[in-house]
SENU-863177 format. One record per residue (C-alpha): residue number from 1; x, y, z. Coordinates in Angstrom, 3 decimals, padded with zeros to 6 digits, always signed. Example, Ala and Ser with C-alpha at 12.3 -4.5 7.8 and 13.67 -1.06 7.14 Angstrom:
BEGIN
(pt 1,(+012.300,-004.500,+007.800))
(pt 2,(+013.670,-001.060,+007.140))
***
This chain:
BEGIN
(pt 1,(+190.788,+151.478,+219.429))
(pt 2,(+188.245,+153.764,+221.186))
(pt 3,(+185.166,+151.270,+220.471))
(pt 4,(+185.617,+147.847,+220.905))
(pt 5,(+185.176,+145.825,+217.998))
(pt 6,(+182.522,+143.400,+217.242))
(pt 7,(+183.522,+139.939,+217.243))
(pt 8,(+185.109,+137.825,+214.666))
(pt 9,(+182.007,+135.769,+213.170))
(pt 10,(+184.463,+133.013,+212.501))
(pt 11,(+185.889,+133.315,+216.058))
(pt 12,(+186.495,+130.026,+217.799))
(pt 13,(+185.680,+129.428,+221.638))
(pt 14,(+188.752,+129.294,+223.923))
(pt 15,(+190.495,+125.676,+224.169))
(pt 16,(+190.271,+124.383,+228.089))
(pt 17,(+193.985,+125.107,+229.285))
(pt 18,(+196.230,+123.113,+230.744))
(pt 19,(+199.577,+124.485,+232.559))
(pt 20,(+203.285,+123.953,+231.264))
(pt 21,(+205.419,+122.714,+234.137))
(pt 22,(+207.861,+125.981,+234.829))
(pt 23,(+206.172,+128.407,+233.176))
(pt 24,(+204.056,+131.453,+235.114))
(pt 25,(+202.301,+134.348,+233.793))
(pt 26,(+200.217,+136.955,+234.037))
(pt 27,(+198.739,+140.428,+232.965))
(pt 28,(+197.897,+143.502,+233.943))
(pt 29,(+196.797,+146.784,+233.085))
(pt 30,(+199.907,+149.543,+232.477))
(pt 31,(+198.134,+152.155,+230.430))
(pt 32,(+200.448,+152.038,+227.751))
(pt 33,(+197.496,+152.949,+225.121))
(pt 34,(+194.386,+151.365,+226.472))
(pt 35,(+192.115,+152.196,+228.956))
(pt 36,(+190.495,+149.832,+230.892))
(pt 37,(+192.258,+146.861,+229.777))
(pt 38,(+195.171,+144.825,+230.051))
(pt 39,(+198.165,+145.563,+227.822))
(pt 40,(+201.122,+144.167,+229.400))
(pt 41,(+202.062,+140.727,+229.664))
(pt 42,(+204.829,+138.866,+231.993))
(pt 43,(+206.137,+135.261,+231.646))
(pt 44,(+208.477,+133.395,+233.962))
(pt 45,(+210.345,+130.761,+233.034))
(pt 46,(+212.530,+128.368,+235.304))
(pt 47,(+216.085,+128.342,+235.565))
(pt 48,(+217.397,+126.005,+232.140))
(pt 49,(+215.123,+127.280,+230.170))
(pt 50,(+215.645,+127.319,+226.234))
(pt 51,(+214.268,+129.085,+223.316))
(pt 52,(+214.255,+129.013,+219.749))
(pt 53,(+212.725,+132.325,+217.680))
(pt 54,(+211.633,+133.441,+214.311))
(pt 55,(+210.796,+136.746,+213.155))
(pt 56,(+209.534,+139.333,+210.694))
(pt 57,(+211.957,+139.772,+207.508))
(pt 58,(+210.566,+143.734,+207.301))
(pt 59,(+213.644,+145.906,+206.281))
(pt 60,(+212.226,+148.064,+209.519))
(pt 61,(+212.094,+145.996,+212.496))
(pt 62,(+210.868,+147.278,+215.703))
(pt 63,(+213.641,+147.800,+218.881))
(pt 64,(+212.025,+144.443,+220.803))
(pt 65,(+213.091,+142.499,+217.078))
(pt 66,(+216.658,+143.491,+217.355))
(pt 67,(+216.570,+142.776,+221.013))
(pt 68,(+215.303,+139.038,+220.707))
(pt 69,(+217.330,+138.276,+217.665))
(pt 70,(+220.316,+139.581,+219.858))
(pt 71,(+220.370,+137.280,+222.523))
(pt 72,(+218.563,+134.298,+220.669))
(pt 73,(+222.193,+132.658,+220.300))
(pt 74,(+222.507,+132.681,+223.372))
(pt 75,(+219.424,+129.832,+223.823))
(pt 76,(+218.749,+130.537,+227.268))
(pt 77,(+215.656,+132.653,+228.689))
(pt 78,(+214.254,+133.693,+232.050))
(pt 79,(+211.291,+135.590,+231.248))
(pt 80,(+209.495,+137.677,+228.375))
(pt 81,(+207.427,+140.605,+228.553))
(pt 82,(+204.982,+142.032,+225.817))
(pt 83,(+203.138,+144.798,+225.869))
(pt 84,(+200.227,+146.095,+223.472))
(pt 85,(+199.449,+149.406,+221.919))
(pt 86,(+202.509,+150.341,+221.085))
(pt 87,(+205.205,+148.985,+218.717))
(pt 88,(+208.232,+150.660,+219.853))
(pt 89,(+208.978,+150.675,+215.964))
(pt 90,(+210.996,+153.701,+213.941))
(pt 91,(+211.631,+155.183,+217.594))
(pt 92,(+215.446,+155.047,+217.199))
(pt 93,(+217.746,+155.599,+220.438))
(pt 94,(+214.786,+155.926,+222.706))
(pt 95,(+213.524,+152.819,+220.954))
(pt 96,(+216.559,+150.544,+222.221))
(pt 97,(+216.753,+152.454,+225.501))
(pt 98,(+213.275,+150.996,+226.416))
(pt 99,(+214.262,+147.536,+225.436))
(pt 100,(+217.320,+148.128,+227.354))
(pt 101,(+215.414,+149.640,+230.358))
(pt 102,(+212.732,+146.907,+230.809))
(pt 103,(+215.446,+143.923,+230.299))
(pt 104,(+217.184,+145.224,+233.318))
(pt 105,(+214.048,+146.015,+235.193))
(pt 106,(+212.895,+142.281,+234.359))
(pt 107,(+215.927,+141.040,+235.141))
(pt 108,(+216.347,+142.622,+238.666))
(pt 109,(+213.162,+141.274,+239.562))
(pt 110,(+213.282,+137.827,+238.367))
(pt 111,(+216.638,+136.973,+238.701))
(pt 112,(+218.515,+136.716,+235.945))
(pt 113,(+220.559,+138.875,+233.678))
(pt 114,(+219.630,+140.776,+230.769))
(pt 115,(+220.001,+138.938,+228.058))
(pt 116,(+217.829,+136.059,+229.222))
(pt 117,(+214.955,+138.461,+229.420))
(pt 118,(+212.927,+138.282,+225.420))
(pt 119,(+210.891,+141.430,+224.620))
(pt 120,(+207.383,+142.331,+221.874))
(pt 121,(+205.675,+144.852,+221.683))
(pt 122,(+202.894,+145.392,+219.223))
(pt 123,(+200.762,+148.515,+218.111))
(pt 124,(+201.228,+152.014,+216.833))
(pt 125,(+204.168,+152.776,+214.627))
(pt 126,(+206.166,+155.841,+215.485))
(pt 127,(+205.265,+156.622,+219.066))
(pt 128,(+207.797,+156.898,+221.253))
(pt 129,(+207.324,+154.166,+224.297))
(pt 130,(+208.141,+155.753,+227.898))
(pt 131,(+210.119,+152.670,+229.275))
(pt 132,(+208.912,+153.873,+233.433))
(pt 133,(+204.624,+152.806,+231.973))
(pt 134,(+206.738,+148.981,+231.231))
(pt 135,(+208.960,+149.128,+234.493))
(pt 136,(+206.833,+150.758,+237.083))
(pt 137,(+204.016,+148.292,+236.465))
(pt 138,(+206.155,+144.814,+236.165))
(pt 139,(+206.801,+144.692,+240.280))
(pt 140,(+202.712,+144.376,+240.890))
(pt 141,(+202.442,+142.359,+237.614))
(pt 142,(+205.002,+140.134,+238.973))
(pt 143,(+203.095,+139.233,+241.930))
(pt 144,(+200.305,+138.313,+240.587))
(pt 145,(+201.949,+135.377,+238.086))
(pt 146,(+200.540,+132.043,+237.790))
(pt 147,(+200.782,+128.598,+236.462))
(pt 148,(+197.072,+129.217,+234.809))
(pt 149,(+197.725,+132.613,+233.770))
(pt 150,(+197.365,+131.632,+229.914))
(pt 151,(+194.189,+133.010,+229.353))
(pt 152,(+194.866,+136.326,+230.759))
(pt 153,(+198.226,+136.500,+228.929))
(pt 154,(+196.140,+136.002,+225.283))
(pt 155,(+193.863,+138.925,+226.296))
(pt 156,(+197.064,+140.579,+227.002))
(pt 157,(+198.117,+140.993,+223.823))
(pt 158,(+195.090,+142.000,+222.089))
(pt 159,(+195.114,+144.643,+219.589))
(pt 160,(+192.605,+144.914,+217.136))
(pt 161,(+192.205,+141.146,+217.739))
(pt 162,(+188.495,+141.077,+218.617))
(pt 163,(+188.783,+137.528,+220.319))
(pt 164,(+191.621,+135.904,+222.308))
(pt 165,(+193.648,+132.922,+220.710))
(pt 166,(+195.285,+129.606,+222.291))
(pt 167,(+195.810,+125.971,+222.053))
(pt 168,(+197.228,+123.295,+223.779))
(pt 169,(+198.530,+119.870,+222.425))
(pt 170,(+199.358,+116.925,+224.678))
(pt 171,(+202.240,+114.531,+223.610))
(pt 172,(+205.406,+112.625,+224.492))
(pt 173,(+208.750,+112.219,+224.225))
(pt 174,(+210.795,+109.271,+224.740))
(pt 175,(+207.704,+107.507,+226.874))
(pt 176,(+207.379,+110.772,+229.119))
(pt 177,(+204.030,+112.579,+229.241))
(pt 178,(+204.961,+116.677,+227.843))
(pt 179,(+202.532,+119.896,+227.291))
(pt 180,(+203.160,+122.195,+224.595))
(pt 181,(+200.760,+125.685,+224.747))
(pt 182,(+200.525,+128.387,+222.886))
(pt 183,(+199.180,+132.039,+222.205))
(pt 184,(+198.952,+134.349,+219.403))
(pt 185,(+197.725,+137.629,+218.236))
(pt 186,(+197.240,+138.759,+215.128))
(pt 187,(+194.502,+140.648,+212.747))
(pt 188,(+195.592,+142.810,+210.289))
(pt 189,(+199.190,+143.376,+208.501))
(pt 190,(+199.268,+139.578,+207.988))
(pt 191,(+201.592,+138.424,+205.570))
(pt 192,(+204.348,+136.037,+205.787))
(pt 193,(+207.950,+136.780,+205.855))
(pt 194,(+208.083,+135.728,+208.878))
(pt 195,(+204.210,+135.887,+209.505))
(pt 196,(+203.117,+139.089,+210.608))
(pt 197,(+201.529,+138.446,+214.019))
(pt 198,(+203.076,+137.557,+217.967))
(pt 199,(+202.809,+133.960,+218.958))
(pt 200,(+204.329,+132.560,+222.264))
(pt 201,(+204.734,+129.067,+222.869))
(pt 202,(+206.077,+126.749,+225.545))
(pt 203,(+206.854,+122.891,+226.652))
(pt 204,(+207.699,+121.437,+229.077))
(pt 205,(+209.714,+119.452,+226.943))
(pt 206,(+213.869,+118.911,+227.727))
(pt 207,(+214.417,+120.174,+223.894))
(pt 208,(+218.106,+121.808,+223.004))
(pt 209,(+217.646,+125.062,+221.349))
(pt 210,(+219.205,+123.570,+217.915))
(pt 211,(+216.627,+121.410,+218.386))
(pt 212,(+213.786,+123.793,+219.291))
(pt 213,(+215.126,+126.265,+216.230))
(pt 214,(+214.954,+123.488,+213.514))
(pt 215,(+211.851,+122.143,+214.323))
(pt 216,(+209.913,+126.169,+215.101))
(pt 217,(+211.546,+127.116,+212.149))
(pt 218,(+210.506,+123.821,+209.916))
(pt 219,(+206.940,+124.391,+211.652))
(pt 220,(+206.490,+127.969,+210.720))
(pt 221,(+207.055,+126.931,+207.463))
(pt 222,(+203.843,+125.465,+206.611))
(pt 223,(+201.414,+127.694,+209.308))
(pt 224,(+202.381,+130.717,+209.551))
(pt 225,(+204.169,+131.486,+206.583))
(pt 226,(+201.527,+130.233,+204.722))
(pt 227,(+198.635,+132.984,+206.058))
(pt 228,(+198.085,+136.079,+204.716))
(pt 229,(+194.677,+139.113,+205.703))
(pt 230,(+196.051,+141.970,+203.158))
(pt 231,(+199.498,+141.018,+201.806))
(pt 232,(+201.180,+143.757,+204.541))
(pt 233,(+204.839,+142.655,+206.548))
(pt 234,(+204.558,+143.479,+209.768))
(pt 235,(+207.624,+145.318,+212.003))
(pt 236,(+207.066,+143.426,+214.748))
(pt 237,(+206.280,+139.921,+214.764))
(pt 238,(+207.718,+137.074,+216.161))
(pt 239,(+207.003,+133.435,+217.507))
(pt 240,(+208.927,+132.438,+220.127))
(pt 241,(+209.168,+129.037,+222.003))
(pt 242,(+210.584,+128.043,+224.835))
(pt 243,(+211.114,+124.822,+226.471))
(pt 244,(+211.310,+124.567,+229.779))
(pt 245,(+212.704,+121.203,+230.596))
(pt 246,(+210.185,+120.577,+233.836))
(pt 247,(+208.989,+116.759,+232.431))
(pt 248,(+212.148,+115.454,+232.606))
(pt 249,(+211.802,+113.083,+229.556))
(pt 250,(+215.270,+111.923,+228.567))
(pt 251,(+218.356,+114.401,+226.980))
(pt 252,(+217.859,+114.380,+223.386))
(pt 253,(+221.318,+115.625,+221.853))
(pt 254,(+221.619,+118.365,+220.114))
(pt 255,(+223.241,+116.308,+216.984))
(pt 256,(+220.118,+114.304,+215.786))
(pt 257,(+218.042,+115.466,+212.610))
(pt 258,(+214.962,+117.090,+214.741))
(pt 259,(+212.912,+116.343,+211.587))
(pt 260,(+213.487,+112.337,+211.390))
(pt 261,(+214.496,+111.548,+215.020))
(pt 262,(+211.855,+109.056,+215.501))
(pt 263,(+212.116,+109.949,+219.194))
(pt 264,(+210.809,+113.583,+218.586))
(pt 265,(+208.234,+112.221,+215.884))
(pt 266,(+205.007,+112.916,+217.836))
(pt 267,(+206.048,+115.662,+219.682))
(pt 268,(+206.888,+117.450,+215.966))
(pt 269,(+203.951,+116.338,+214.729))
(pt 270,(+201.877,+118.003,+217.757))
(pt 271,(+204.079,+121.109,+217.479))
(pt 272,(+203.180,+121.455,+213.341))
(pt 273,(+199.294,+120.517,+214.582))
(pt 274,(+199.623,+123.668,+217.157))
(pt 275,(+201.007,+125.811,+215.118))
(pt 276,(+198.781,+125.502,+212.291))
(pt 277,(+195.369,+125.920,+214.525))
(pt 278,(+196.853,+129.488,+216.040))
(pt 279,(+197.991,+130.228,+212.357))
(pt 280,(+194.333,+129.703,+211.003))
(pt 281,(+192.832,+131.786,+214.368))
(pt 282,(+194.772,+134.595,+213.660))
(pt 283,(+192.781,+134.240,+210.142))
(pt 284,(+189.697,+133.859,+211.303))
(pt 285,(+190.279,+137.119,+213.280))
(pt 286,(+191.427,+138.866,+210.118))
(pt 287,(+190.175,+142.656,+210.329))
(pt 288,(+186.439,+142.656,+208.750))
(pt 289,(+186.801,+138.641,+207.860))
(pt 290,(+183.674,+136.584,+207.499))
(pt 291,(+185.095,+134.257,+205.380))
(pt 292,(+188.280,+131.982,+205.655))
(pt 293,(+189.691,+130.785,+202.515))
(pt 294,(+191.725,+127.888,+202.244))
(pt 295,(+193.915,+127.287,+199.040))
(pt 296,(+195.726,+124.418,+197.624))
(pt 297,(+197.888,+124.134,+194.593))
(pt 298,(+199.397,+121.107,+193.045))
(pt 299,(+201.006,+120.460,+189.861))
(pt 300,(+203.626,+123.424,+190.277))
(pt 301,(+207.084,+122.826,+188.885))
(pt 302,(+208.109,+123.044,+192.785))
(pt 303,(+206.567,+123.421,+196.595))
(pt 304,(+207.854,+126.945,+196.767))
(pt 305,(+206.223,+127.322,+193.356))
(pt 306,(+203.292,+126.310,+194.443))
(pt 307,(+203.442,+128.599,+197.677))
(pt 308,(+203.972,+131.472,+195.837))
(pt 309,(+200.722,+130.768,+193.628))
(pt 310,(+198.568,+129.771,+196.481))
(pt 311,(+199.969,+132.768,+198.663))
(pt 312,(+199.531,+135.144,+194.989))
(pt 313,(+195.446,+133.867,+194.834))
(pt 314,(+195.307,+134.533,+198.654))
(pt 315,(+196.147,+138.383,+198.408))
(pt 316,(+194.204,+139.047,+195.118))
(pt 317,(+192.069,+142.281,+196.389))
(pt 318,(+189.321,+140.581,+193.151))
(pt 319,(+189.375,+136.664,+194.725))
(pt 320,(+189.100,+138.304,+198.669))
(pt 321,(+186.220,+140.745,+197.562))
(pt 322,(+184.378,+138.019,+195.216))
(pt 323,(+184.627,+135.722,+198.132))
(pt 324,(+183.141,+138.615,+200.171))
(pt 325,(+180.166,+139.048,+197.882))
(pt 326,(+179.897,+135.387,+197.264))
(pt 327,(+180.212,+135.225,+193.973))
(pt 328,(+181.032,+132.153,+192.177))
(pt 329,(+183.653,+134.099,+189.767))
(pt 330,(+186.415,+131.680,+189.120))
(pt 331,(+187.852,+133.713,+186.883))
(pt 332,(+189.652,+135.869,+189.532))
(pt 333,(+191.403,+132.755,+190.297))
(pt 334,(+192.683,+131.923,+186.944))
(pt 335,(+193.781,+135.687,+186.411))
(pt 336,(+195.712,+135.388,+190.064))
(pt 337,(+197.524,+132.401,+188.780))
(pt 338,(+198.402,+134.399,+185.609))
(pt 339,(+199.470,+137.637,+186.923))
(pt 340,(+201.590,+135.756,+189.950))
(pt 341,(+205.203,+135.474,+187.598))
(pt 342,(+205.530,+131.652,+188.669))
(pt 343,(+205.070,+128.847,+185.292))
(pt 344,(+201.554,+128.365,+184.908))
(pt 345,(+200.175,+127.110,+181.482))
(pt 346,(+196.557,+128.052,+180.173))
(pt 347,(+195.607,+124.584,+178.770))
(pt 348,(+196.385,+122.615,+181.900))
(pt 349,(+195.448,+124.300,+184.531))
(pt 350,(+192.190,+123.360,+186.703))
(pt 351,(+190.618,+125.177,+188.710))
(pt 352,(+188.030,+123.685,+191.877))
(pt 353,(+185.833,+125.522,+194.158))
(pt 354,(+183.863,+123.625,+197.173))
(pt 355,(+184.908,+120.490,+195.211))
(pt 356,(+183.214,+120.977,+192.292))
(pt 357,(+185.952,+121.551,+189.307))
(pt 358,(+184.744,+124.450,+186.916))
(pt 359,(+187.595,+124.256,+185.024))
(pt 360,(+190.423,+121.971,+183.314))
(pt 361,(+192.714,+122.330,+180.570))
(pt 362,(+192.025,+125.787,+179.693))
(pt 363,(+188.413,+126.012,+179.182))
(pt 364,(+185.122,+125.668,+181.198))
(pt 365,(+184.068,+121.201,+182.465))
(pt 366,(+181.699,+120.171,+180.076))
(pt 367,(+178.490,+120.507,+182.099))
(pt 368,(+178.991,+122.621,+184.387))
(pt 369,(+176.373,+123.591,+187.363))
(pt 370,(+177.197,+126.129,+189.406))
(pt 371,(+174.408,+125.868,+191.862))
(pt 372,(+176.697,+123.735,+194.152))
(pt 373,(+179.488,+126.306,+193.777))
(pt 374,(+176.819,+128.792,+194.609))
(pt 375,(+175.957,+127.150,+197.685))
(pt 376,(+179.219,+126.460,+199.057))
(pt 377,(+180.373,+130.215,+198.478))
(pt 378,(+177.587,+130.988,+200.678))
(pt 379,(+179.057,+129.503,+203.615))
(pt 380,(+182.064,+130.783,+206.205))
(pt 381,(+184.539,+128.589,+205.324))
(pt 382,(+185.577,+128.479,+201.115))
(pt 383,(+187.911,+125.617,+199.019))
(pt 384,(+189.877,+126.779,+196.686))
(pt 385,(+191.683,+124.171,+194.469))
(pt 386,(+194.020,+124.903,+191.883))
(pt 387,(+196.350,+122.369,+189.706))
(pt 388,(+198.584,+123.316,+187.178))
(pt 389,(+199.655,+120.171,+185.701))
(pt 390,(+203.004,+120.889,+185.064))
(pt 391,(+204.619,+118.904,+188.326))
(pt 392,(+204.754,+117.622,+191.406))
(pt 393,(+204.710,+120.819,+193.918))
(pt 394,(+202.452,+121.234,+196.011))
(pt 395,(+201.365,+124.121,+198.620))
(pt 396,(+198.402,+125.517,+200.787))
(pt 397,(+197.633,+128.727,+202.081))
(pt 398,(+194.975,+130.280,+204.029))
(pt 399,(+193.296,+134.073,+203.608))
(pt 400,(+190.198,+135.487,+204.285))
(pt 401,(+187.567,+137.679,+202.538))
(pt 402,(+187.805,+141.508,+202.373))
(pt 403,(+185.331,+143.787,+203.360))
(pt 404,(+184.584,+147.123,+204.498))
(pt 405,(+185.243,+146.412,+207.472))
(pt 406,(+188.801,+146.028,+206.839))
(pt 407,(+188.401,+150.282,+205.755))
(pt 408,(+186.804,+150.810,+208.947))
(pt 409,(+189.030,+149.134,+211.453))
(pt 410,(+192.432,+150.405,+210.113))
(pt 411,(+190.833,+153.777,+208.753))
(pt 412,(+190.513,+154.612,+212.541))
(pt 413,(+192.921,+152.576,+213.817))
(pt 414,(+194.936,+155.624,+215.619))
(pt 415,(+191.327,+157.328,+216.541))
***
């Protein structure tokens, strides 16, 4: 963007940073689209390292997609780089040469082969993406990496992100003390399937990367497959964790059920917890947001049911701009749950908003005031409660508001 954008009014402050045992990183500025800012991002990982990954199900997946998802059997990585402003998407041969060129250049310099080197890139669609502005600026980059070089790495991969996004959970495994730490990006073409934003996270956690894949992929489940900004797939997007064995708790084997070991209990409880807050960031940075939605729906004849209802309210352009004008119209929300194709019956359905329920079994509570609705619609963060009575499935998703700002961000976005 040529003007940077005003920020986020539901932006939340940075978390204080801790470091994950055998991870370094860093960024630096490589004039890949940007000026005067950094756009590409190096992480180091120590030798052993393992990762699980799960990506965007778009039908037209950037090069640095078919790269990761390439090697990810291999469950071993060495470093990742990431660079902003451009996707490297719909680029064809010259697409896969740059993936190819900066594995090798990462490689050289860090170590280790090819395929333990995992690639993103996020931005413009279509450009071509010169590998020599990635390779000729990793050797200073490389220098400069650091055990506290989170924060720099989240500012890294900005885009139209108008504030940086991180947490940190502290947990343990076995009795031993580990870290897990995260980063994400995301703004607009949010949708799940996978969810359409980057996210990088690492432990220093002795995980397997069975392990690691059951429990990212059980986690991304309920986060960031359940946010949505405008309904749109991304190309691009990943999450990626990586574990890097550095706290030495004891082996867990690759044969246990990651998701009722009692061993790995709290530490997939803190994972789910992380997850979830960069999930909900990335929707408070939603392009033109000043409202964050969150929706839950019970009673549907099954969770994924449910999802699909929540998810179906949460992309309504009528809910998003209602919310946006703050209008108590509860009436988009029935008509969302109608249009959606999922089993929804008229005459049990409720509908609640900021607590209050305005509706149940097909016609308007006896009594109703709105004035509390009224007043909760006016503040930044909206409940949105829907039950349809007809089981026990349950789901919750989180959107945001629409607004011309939305227009103005991506009406300009290659300006």
């Amino acid at each position: 963007m040529a003007q940077a954008l005003p920020i986020s009014p539901l932006a939340q402050p940075m978390p204080e940073l801790g470091i994950v045992r055998g991870v370094r990183l860093g960024a630096i500025a490589a004039g890949i689209r940007y000026k005067g800012r950094t756009d590409l991002v190096l992480a180091e990982f120590a030798p052993g390292t393992t990762v699980a990954g799960v990506f965007t199900k778009s039908k037209c997946p950037g090069a640095p997609v078919d790269w990761c998802r390439a090697i990810l059997p291999n469950g071993q990585a060495r470093a990742l780089v990431v660079n902003a402003g451009n996707a490297n998407v719909f680029t064809g041969r010259a697409g896969r040469e740059t993936c190819e060129a900066t594995a090798q250049a990462t490689a050289r310099i860090t170590g280790c082969t090819p395929d333990g080197v995992y690639l993103a890139s996020t931005g413009v669609i279509g450009e071509i993406l010169p590998p020599e502005r990635i390779t000729s600026a990793l050797p200073a980059l490389h220098t400069t990496l650091s055990e506290t070089g989170w924060d720099a790495a989240a500012r890294g991969i900005m885009t139209t992100d108008t504030f940086p996004k991180a947490a940190i959970r502290k947990t343990r495994i076995n009795g031993t003390d580990v870290v897990i730490q995260g980063i994400a990006k995301g703004s607009g073409m949010i949708a799940p399937d996978m969810a359409t934003m980057l996210s990088f996270v690492a432990t220093d956690a002795a995980l397997p990367p069975a392990i690691l894949q059951t429990l990212l992929g059980t986690g991304v489940k309920k986060t960031f497959n359940c946010i949505t900004v405008d309904s749109d797939t991304s190309t691009s997007d990943m999450v990626l964790l990586f574990a890097t064995g550095a706290a030495g708790n004891a082996p867990v084997a690759d044969t246990v059920d990651a998701l009722v070991d009692p061993a790995l209990a709290d530490f997939r409880a803190a994972l789910n917890d992380l997850l979830r807050e960069l999930a909900l960031l990335v929707i408070r940075d939603g392009e033109g947001a000043t409202k964050l939605m969150s929706i839950t729906v019970s009673g549907a004849v099954s969770d994924e049911s449910a999802w699909r209802v929540a998810m179906a309210i949460g992309n309504s352009p009528l809910v998003k701009t209602a919310i946006a004008g703050e209008d108590a119209n509860w009436g988009r929300v029935v008509m969302a749950v109608g249009k959606c194709g999922e089993p929804a019956d008229r005459d049990t359905l409720s509908v609640s908003i900021g607590g209050v329920c305005i509706a149940r079994n097909g016609t308007v509570t006896d009594g109703y005031d709105e004035t509390p609705v009224v007043a909760h619609m006016k503040g930044q963060e909206i409940d949105i409660a829907v039950d349809l009575g007809l089981g026990n499935g349950t789901a919750r998703a989180w959107s945001c508001d629409l607004t011309h700002g939305y227009i103005d961000i991506n009406g300009s976005y290659r300006s």
